[in-house]
N, CA, C and O of each residue as an XYZ file, in Angstrom:
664
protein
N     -72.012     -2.927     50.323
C     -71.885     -1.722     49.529
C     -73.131     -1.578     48.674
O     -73.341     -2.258     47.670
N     -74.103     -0.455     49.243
C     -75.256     -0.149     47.943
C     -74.778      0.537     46.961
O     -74.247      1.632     47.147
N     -74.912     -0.064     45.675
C     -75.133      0.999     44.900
C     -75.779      2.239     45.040
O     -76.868      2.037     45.576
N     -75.651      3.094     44.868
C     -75.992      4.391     45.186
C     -76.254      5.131     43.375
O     -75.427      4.932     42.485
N     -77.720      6.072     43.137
C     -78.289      6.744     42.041
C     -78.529      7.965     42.504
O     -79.397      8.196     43.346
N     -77.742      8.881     41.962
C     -77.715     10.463     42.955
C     -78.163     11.529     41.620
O     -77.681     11.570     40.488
N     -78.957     12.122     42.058
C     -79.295     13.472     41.519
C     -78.327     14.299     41.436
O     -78.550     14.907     42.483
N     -77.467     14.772     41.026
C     -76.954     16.191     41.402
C     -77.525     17.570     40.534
O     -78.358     17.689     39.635
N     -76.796     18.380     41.141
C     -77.778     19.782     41.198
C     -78.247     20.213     39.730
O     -79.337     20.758     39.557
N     -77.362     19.937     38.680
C     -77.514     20.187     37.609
C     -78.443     18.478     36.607
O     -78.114     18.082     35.489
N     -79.329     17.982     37.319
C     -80.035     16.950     36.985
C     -79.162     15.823     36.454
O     -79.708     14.959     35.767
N     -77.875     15.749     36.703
C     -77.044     14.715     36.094
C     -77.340     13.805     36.832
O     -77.622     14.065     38.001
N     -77.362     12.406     36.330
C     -77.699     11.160     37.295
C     -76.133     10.314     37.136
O     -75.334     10.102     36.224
N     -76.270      9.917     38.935
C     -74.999      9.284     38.833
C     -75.101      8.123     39.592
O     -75.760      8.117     40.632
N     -74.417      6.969     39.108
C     -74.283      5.616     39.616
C     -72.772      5.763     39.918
O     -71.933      6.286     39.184
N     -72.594      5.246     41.043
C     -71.433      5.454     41.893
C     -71.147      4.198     42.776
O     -72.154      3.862     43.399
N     -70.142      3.474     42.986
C     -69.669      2.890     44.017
C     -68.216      2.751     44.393
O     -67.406      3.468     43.805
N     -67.827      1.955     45.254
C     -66.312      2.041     45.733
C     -65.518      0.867     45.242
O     -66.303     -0.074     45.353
N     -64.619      0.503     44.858
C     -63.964     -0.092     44.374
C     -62.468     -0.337     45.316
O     -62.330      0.537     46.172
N     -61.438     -1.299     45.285
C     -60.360     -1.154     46.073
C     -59.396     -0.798     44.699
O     -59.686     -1.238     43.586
N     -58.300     -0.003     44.938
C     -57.385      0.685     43.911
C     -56.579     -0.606     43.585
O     -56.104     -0.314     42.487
N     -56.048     -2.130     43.947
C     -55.897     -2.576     43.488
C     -56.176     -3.798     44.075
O     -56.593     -3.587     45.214
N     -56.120     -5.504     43.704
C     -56.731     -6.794     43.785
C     -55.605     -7.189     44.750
O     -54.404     -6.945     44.637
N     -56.193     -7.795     45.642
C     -54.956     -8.242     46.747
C     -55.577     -9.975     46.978
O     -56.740    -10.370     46.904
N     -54.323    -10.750     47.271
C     -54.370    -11.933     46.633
C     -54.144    -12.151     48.580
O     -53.697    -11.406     49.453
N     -54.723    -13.564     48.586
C     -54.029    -14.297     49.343
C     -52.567    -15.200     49.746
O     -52.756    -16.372     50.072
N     -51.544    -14.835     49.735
C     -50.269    -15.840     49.435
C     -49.962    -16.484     50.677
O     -49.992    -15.943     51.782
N     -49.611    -17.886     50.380
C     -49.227    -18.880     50.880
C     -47.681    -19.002     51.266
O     -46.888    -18.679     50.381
N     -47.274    -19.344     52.240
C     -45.382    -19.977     52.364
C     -45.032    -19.800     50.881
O     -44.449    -18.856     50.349
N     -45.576    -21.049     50.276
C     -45.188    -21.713     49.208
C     -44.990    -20.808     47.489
O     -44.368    -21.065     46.458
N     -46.019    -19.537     48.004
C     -46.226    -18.836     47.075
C     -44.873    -18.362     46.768
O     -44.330    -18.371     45.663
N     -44.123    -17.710     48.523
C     -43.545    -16.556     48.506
C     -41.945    -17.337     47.989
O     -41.176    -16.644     47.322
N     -41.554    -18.760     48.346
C     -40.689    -19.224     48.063
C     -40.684    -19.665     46.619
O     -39.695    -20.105     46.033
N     -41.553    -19.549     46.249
C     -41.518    -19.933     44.163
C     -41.277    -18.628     43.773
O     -40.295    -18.534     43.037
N     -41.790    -17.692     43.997
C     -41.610    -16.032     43.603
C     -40.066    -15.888     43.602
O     -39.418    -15.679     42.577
N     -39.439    -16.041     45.060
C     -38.327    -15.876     44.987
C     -37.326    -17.102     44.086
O     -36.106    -17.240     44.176
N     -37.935    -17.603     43.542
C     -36.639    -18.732     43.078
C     -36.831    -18.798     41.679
O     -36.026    -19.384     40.955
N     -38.053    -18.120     41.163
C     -38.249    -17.650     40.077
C     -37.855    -16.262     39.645
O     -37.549    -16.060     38.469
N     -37.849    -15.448     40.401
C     -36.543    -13.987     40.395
C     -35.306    -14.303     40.155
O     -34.633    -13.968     39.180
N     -34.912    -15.142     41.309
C     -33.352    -15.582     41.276
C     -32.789    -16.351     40.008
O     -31.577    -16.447     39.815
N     -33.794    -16.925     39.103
C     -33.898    -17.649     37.828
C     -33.540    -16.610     37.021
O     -32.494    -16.486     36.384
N     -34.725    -15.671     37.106
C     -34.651    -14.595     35.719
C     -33.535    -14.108     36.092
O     -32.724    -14.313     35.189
N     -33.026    -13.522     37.022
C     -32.007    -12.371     37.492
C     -30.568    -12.965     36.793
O     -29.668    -12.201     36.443
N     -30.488    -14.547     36.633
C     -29.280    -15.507     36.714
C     -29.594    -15.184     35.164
O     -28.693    -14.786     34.425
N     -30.687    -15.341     34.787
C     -30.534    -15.466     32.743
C     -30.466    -14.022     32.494
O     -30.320    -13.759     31.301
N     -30.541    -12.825     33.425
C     -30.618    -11.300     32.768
C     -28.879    -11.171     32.381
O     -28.417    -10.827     31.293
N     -28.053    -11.581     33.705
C     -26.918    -11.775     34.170
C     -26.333    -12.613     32.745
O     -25.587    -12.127     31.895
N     -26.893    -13.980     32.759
C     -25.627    -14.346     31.662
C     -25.745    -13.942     30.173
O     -24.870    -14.072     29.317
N     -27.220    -13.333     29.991
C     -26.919    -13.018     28.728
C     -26.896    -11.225     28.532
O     -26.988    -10.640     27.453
N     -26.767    -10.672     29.707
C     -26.172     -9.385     30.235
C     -27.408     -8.361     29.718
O     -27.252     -7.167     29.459
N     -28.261     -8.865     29.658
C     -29.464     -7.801     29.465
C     -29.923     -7.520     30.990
O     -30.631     -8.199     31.733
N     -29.394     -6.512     31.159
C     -29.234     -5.357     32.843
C     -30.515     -5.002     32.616
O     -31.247     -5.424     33.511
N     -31.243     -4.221     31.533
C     -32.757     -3.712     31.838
C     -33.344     -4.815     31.677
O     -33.946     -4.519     30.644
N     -33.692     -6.024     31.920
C     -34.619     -7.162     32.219
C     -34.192     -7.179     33.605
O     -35.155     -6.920     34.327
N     -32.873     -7.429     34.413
C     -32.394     -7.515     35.655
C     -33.513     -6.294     36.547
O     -34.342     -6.462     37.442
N     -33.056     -5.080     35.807
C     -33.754     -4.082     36.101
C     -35.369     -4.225     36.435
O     -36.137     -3.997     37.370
N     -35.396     -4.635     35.373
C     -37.796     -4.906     35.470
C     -37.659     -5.485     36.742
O     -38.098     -4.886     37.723
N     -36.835     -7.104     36.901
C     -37.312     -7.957     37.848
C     -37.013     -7.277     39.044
O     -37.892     -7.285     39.906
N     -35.809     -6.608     39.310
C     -36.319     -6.054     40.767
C     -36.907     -4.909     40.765
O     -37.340     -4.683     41.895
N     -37.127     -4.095     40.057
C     -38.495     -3.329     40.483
C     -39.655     -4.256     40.644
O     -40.390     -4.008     41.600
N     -39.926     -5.175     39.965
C     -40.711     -5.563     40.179
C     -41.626     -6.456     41.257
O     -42.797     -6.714     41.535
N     -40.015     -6.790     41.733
C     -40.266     -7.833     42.888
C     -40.474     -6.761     44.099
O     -41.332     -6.964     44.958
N     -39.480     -5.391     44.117
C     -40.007     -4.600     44.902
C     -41.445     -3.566     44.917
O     -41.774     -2.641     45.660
N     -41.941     -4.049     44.020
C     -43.707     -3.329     43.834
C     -44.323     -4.282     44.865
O     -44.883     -3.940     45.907
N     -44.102     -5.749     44.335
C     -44.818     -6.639     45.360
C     -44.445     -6.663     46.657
O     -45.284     -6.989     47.496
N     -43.378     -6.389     46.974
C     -43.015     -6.500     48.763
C     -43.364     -5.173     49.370
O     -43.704     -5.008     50.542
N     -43.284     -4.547     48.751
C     -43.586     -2.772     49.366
C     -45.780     -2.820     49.433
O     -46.579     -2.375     50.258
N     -45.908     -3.376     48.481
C     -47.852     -3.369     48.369
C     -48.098     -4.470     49.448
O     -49.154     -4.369     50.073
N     -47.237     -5.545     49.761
C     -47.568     -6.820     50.485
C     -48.525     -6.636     51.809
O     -47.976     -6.126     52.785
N     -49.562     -6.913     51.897
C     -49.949     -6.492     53.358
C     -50.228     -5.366     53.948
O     -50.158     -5.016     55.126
N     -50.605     -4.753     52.842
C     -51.362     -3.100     52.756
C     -52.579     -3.670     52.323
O     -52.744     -4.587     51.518
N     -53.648     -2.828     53.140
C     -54.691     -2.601     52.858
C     -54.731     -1.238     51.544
O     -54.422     -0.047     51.569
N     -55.376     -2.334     50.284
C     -55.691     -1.038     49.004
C     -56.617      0.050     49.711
O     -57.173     -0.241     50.771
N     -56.807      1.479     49.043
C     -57.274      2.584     49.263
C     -58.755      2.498     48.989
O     -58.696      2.638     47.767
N     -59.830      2.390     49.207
C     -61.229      2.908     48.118
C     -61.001      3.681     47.454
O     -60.399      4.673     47.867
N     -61.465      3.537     45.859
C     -61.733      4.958     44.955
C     -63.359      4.628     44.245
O     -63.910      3.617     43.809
N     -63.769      6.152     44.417
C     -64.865      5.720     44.124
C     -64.950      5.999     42.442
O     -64.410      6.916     41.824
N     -65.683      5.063     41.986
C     -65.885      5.097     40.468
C     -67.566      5.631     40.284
O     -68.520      5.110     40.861
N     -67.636      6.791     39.335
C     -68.818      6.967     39.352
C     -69.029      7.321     38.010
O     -68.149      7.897     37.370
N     -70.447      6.938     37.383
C     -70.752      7.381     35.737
C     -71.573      8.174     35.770
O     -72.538      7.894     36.481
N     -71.584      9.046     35.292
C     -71.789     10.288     34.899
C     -72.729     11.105     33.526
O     -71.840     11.411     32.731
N     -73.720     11.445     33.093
C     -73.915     12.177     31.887
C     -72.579     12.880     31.028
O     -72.607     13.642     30.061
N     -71.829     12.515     31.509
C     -70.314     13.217     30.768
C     -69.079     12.356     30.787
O     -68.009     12.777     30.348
N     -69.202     11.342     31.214
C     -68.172     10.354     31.492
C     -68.104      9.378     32.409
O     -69.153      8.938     32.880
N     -66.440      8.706     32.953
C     -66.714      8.061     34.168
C     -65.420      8.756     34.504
O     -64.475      9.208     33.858
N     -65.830      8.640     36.056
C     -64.949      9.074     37.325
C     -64.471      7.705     37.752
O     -65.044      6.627     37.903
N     -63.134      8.148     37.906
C     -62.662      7.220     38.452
C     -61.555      7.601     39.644
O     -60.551      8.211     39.277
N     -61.712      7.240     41.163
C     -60.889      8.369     41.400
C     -61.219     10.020     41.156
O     -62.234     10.679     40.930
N     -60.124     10.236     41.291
C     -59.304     11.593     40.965
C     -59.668     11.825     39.158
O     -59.986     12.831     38.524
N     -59.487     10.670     38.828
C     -59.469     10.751     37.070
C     -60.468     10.945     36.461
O     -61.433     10.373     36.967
N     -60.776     11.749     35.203
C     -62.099     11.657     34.573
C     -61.948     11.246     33.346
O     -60.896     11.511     32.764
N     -62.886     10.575     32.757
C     -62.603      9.822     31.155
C     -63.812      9.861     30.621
O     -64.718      9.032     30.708
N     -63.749     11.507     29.712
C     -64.802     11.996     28.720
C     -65.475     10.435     28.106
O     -64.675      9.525     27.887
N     -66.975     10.213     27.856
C     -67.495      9.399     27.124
C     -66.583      9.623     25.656
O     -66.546      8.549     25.055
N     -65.943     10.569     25.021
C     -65.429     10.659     23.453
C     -64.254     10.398     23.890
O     -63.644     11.137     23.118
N     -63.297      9.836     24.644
C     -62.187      9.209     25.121
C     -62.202      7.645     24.805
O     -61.268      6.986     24.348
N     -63.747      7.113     25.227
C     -63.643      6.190     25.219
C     -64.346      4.975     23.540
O     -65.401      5.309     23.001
N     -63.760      4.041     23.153
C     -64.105      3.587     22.344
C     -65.791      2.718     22.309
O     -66.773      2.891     21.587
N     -65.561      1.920     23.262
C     -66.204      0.821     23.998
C     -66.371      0.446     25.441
O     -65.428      0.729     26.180
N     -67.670     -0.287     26.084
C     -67.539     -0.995     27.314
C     -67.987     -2.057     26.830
O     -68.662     -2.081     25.800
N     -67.601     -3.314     27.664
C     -68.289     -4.348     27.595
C     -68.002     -4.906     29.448
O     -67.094     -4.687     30.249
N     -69.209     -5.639     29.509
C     -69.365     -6.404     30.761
C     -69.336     -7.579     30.849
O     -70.143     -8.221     30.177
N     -68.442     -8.233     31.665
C     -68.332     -9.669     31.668
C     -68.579    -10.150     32.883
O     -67.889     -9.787     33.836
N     -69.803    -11.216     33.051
C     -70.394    -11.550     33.881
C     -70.552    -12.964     33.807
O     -71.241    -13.568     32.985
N     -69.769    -13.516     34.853
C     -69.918    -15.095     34.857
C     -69.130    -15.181     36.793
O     -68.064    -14.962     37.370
N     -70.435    -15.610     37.074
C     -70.206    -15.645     38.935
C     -69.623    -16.778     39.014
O     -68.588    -16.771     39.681
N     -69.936    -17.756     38.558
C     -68.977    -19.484     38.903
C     -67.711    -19.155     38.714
O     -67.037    -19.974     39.339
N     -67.049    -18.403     38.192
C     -65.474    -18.345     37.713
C     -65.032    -16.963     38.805
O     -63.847    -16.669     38.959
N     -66.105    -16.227     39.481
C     -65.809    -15.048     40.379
C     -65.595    -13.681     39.473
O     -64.814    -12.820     39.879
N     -66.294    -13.518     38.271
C     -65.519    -12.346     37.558
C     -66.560    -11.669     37.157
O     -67.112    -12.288     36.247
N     -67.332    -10.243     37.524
C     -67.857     -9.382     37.600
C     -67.580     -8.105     37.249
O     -67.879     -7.156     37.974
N     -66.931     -7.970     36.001
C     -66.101     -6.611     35.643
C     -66.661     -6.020     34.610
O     -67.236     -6.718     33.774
N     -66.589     -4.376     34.445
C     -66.500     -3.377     33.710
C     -65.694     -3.210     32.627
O     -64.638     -2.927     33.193
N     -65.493     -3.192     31.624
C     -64.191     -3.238     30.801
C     -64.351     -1.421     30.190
O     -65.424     -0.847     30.376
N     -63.728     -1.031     29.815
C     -63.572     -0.230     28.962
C     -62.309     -0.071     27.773
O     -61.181     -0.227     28.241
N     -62.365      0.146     26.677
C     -61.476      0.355     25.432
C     -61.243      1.756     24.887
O     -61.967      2.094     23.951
N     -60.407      2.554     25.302
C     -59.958      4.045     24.665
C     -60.013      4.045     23.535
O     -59.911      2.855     23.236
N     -60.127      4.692     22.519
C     -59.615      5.124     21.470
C     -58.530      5.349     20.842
O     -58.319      5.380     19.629
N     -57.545      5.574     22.095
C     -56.373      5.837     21.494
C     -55.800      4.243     22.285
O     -56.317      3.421     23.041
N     -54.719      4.371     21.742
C     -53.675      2.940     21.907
C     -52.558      3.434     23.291
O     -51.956      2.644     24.018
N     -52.535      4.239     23.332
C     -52.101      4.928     24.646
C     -52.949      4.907     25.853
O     -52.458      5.848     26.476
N     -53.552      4.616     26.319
C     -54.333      4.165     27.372
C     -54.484      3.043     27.429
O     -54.804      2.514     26.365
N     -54.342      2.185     28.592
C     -54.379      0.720     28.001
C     -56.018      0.497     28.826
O     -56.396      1.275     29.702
N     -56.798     -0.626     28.377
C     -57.862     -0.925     28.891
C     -58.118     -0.821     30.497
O     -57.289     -1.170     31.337
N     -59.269     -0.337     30.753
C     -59.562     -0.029     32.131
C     -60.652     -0.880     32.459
O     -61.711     -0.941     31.834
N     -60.280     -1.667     33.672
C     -60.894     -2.841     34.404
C     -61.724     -2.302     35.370
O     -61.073     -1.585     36.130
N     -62.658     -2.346     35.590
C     -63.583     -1.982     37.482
C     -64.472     -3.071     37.554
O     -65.418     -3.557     36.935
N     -63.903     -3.227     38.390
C     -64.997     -4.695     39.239
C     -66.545     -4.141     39.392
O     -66.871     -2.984     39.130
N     -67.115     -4.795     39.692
C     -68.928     -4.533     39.530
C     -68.794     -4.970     41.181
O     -69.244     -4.113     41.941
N     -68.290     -6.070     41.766
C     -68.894     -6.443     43.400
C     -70.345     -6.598     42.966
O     -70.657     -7.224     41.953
N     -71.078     -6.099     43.643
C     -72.315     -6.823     43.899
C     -73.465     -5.406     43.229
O     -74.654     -5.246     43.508
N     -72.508     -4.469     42.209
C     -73.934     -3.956     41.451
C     -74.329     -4.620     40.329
O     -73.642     -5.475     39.772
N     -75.616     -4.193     39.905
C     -76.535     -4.897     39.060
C     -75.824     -4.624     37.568
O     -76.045     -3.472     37.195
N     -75.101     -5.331     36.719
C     -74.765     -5.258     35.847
C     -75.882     -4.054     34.592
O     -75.565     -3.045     33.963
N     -77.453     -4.966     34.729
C     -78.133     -4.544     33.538
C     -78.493     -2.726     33.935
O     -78.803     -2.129     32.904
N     -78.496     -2.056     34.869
C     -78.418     -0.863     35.317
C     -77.469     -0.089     34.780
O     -77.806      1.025     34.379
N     -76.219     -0.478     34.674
C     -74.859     -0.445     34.198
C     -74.713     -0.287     33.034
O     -74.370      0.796     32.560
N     -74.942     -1.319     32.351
C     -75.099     -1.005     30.961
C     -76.190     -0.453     30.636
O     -76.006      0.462     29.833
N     -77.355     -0.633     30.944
C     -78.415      0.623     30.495
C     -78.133      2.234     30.139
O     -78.276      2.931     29.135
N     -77.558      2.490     31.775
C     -76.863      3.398     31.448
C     -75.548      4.154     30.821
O     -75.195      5.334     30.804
N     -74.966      2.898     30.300
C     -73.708      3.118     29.218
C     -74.276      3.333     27.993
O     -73.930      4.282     27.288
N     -75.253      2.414     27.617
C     -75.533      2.535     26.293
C     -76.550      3.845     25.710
O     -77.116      4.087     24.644
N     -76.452      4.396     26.795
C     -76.863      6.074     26.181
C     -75.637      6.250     25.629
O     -75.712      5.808     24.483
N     -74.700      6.607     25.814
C     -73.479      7.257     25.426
C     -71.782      6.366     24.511
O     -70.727      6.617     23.929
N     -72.472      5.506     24.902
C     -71.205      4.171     23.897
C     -71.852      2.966     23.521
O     -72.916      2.434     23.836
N     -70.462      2.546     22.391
C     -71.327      1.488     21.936
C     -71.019      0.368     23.238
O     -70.435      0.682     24.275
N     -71.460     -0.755     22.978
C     -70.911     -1.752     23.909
C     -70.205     -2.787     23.152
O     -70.862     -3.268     22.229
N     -69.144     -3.196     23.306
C     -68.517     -5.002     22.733
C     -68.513     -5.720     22.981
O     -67.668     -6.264     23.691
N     -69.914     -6.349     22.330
C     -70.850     -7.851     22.588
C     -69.655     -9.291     22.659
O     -69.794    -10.257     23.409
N     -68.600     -9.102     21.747
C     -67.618    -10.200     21.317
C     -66.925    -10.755     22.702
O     -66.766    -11.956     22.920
N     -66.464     -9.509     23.776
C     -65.509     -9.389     24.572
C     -66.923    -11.037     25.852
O     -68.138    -11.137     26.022
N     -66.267    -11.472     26.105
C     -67.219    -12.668     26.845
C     -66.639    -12.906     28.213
O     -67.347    -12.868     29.220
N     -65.024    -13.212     28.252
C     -64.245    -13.824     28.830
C     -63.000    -12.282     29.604
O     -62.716    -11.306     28.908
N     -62.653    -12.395     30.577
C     -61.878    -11.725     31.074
C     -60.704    -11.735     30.258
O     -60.677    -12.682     29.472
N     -59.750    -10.978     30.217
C     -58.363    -10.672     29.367
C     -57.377    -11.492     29.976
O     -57.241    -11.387     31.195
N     -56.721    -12.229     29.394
C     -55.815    -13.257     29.697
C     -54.757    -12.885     30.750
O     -54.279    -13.641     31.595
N     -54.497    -11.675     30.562
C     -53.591    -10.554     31.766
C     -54.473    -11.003     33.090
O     -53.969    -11.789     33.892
N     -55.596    -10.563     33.263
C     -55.982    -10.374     34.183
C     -56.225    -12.189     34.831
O     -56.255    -12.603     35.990
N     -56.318    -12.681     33.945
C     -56.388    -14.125     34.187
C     -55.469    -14.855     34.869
O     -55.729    -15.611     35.805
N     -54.119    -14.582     34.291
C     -52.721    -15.203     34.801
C     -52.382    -14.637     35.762
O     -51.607    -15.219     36.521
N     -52.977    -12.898     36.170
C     -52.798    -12.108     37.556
C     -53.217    -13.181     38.668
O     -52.622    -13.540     39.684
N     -54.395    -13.552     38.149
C     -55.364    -14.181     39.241
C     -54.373    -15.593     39.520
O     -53.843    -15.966     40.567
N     -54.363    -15.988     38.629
C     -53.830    -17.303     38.385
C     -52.342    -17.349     39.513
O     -52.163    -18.019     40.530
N     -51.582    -16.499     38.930
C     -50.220    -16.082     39.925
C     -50.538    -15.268     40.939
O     -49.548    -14.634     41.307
N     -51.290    -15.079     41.406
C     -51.487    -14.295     42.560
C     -50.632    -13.011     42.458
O     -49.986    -12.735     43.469
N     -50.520    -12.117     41.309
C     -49.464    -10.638     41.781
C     -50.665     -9.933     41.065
O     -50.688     -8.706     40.961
């Protein structure tokens, strides 16, 4: 996948690439039989202490993972913009957003985009980098936002995703 730097008609410059819509894990036998015996766990404690909407989460939840299982994710292309980033279908005005920061550490495999809204209603938006040049990236962010030098390490969410494979 090249990165790609496009002119468009109205002199806006855009850095663009493809991304998969979501992280698909490798699972093992072993995976799929702990998943299930760890459902059947929660489902047994939703049950005796009769909290039905926890029962509820776990099988939606277990049915997000069996319905995504073995689908190939979609490409969306993410592209930045003199006015924002595209993401997808979606657009997210630069005054939407609070912050980016980039976290870059290849020994651990984690090459990501972060972004922070402004509002508390949006929750943080992740895009993988793959194999573009980070300092391009932020060059061109830091026309338009600040960046958050602090942020170093991937978000613990995304950590334990990896970690549990969902």
């Amino acid at each position: 996948m090249e990165e790609s730097v496009i002119k468009t008609d109205f002199d806006q410059e855009v850095i663009a690439w493809e991304v998969p819509e979501y992280e698909t894990h490798e699972r093992s036998r072993n995976w799929y039989v702990g998943a299930i015996a760890v459902a059947a766990l929660l489902l047994v404690f939703a049950a005796l202490t009769k909290n039905f909407l926890f029962a509820g989460i776990i099988i939606i939840a277990a049915l997000v993972i069996i319905l995504t299982d073995g689908k190939e994710p979609a490409k969306v292309r993410v592209s930045l913009t003199d006015e924002g980033v595209e993401v997808g279908r979606k657009f997210f005005d630069y005054d939407e957003i609070k912050d980016f920061s980039i976290v870059y550490k290849p020994k651990q495999g984690v090459k990501n985009l972060y972004f922070e809204f402004k509002t508390v209603v949006k929750p943080r938006l992740s895009i993988p980098l793959f194999d573009r040049d980070p300092l391009v990236i932020r060059e061109k962010l830091l026309k338009y936002l600040q960046e958050d030098l602090e942020r170093t390490d991937q978000p613990l969410s995304e950590g334990l995703a990896k970690l549990f494979k969902i």
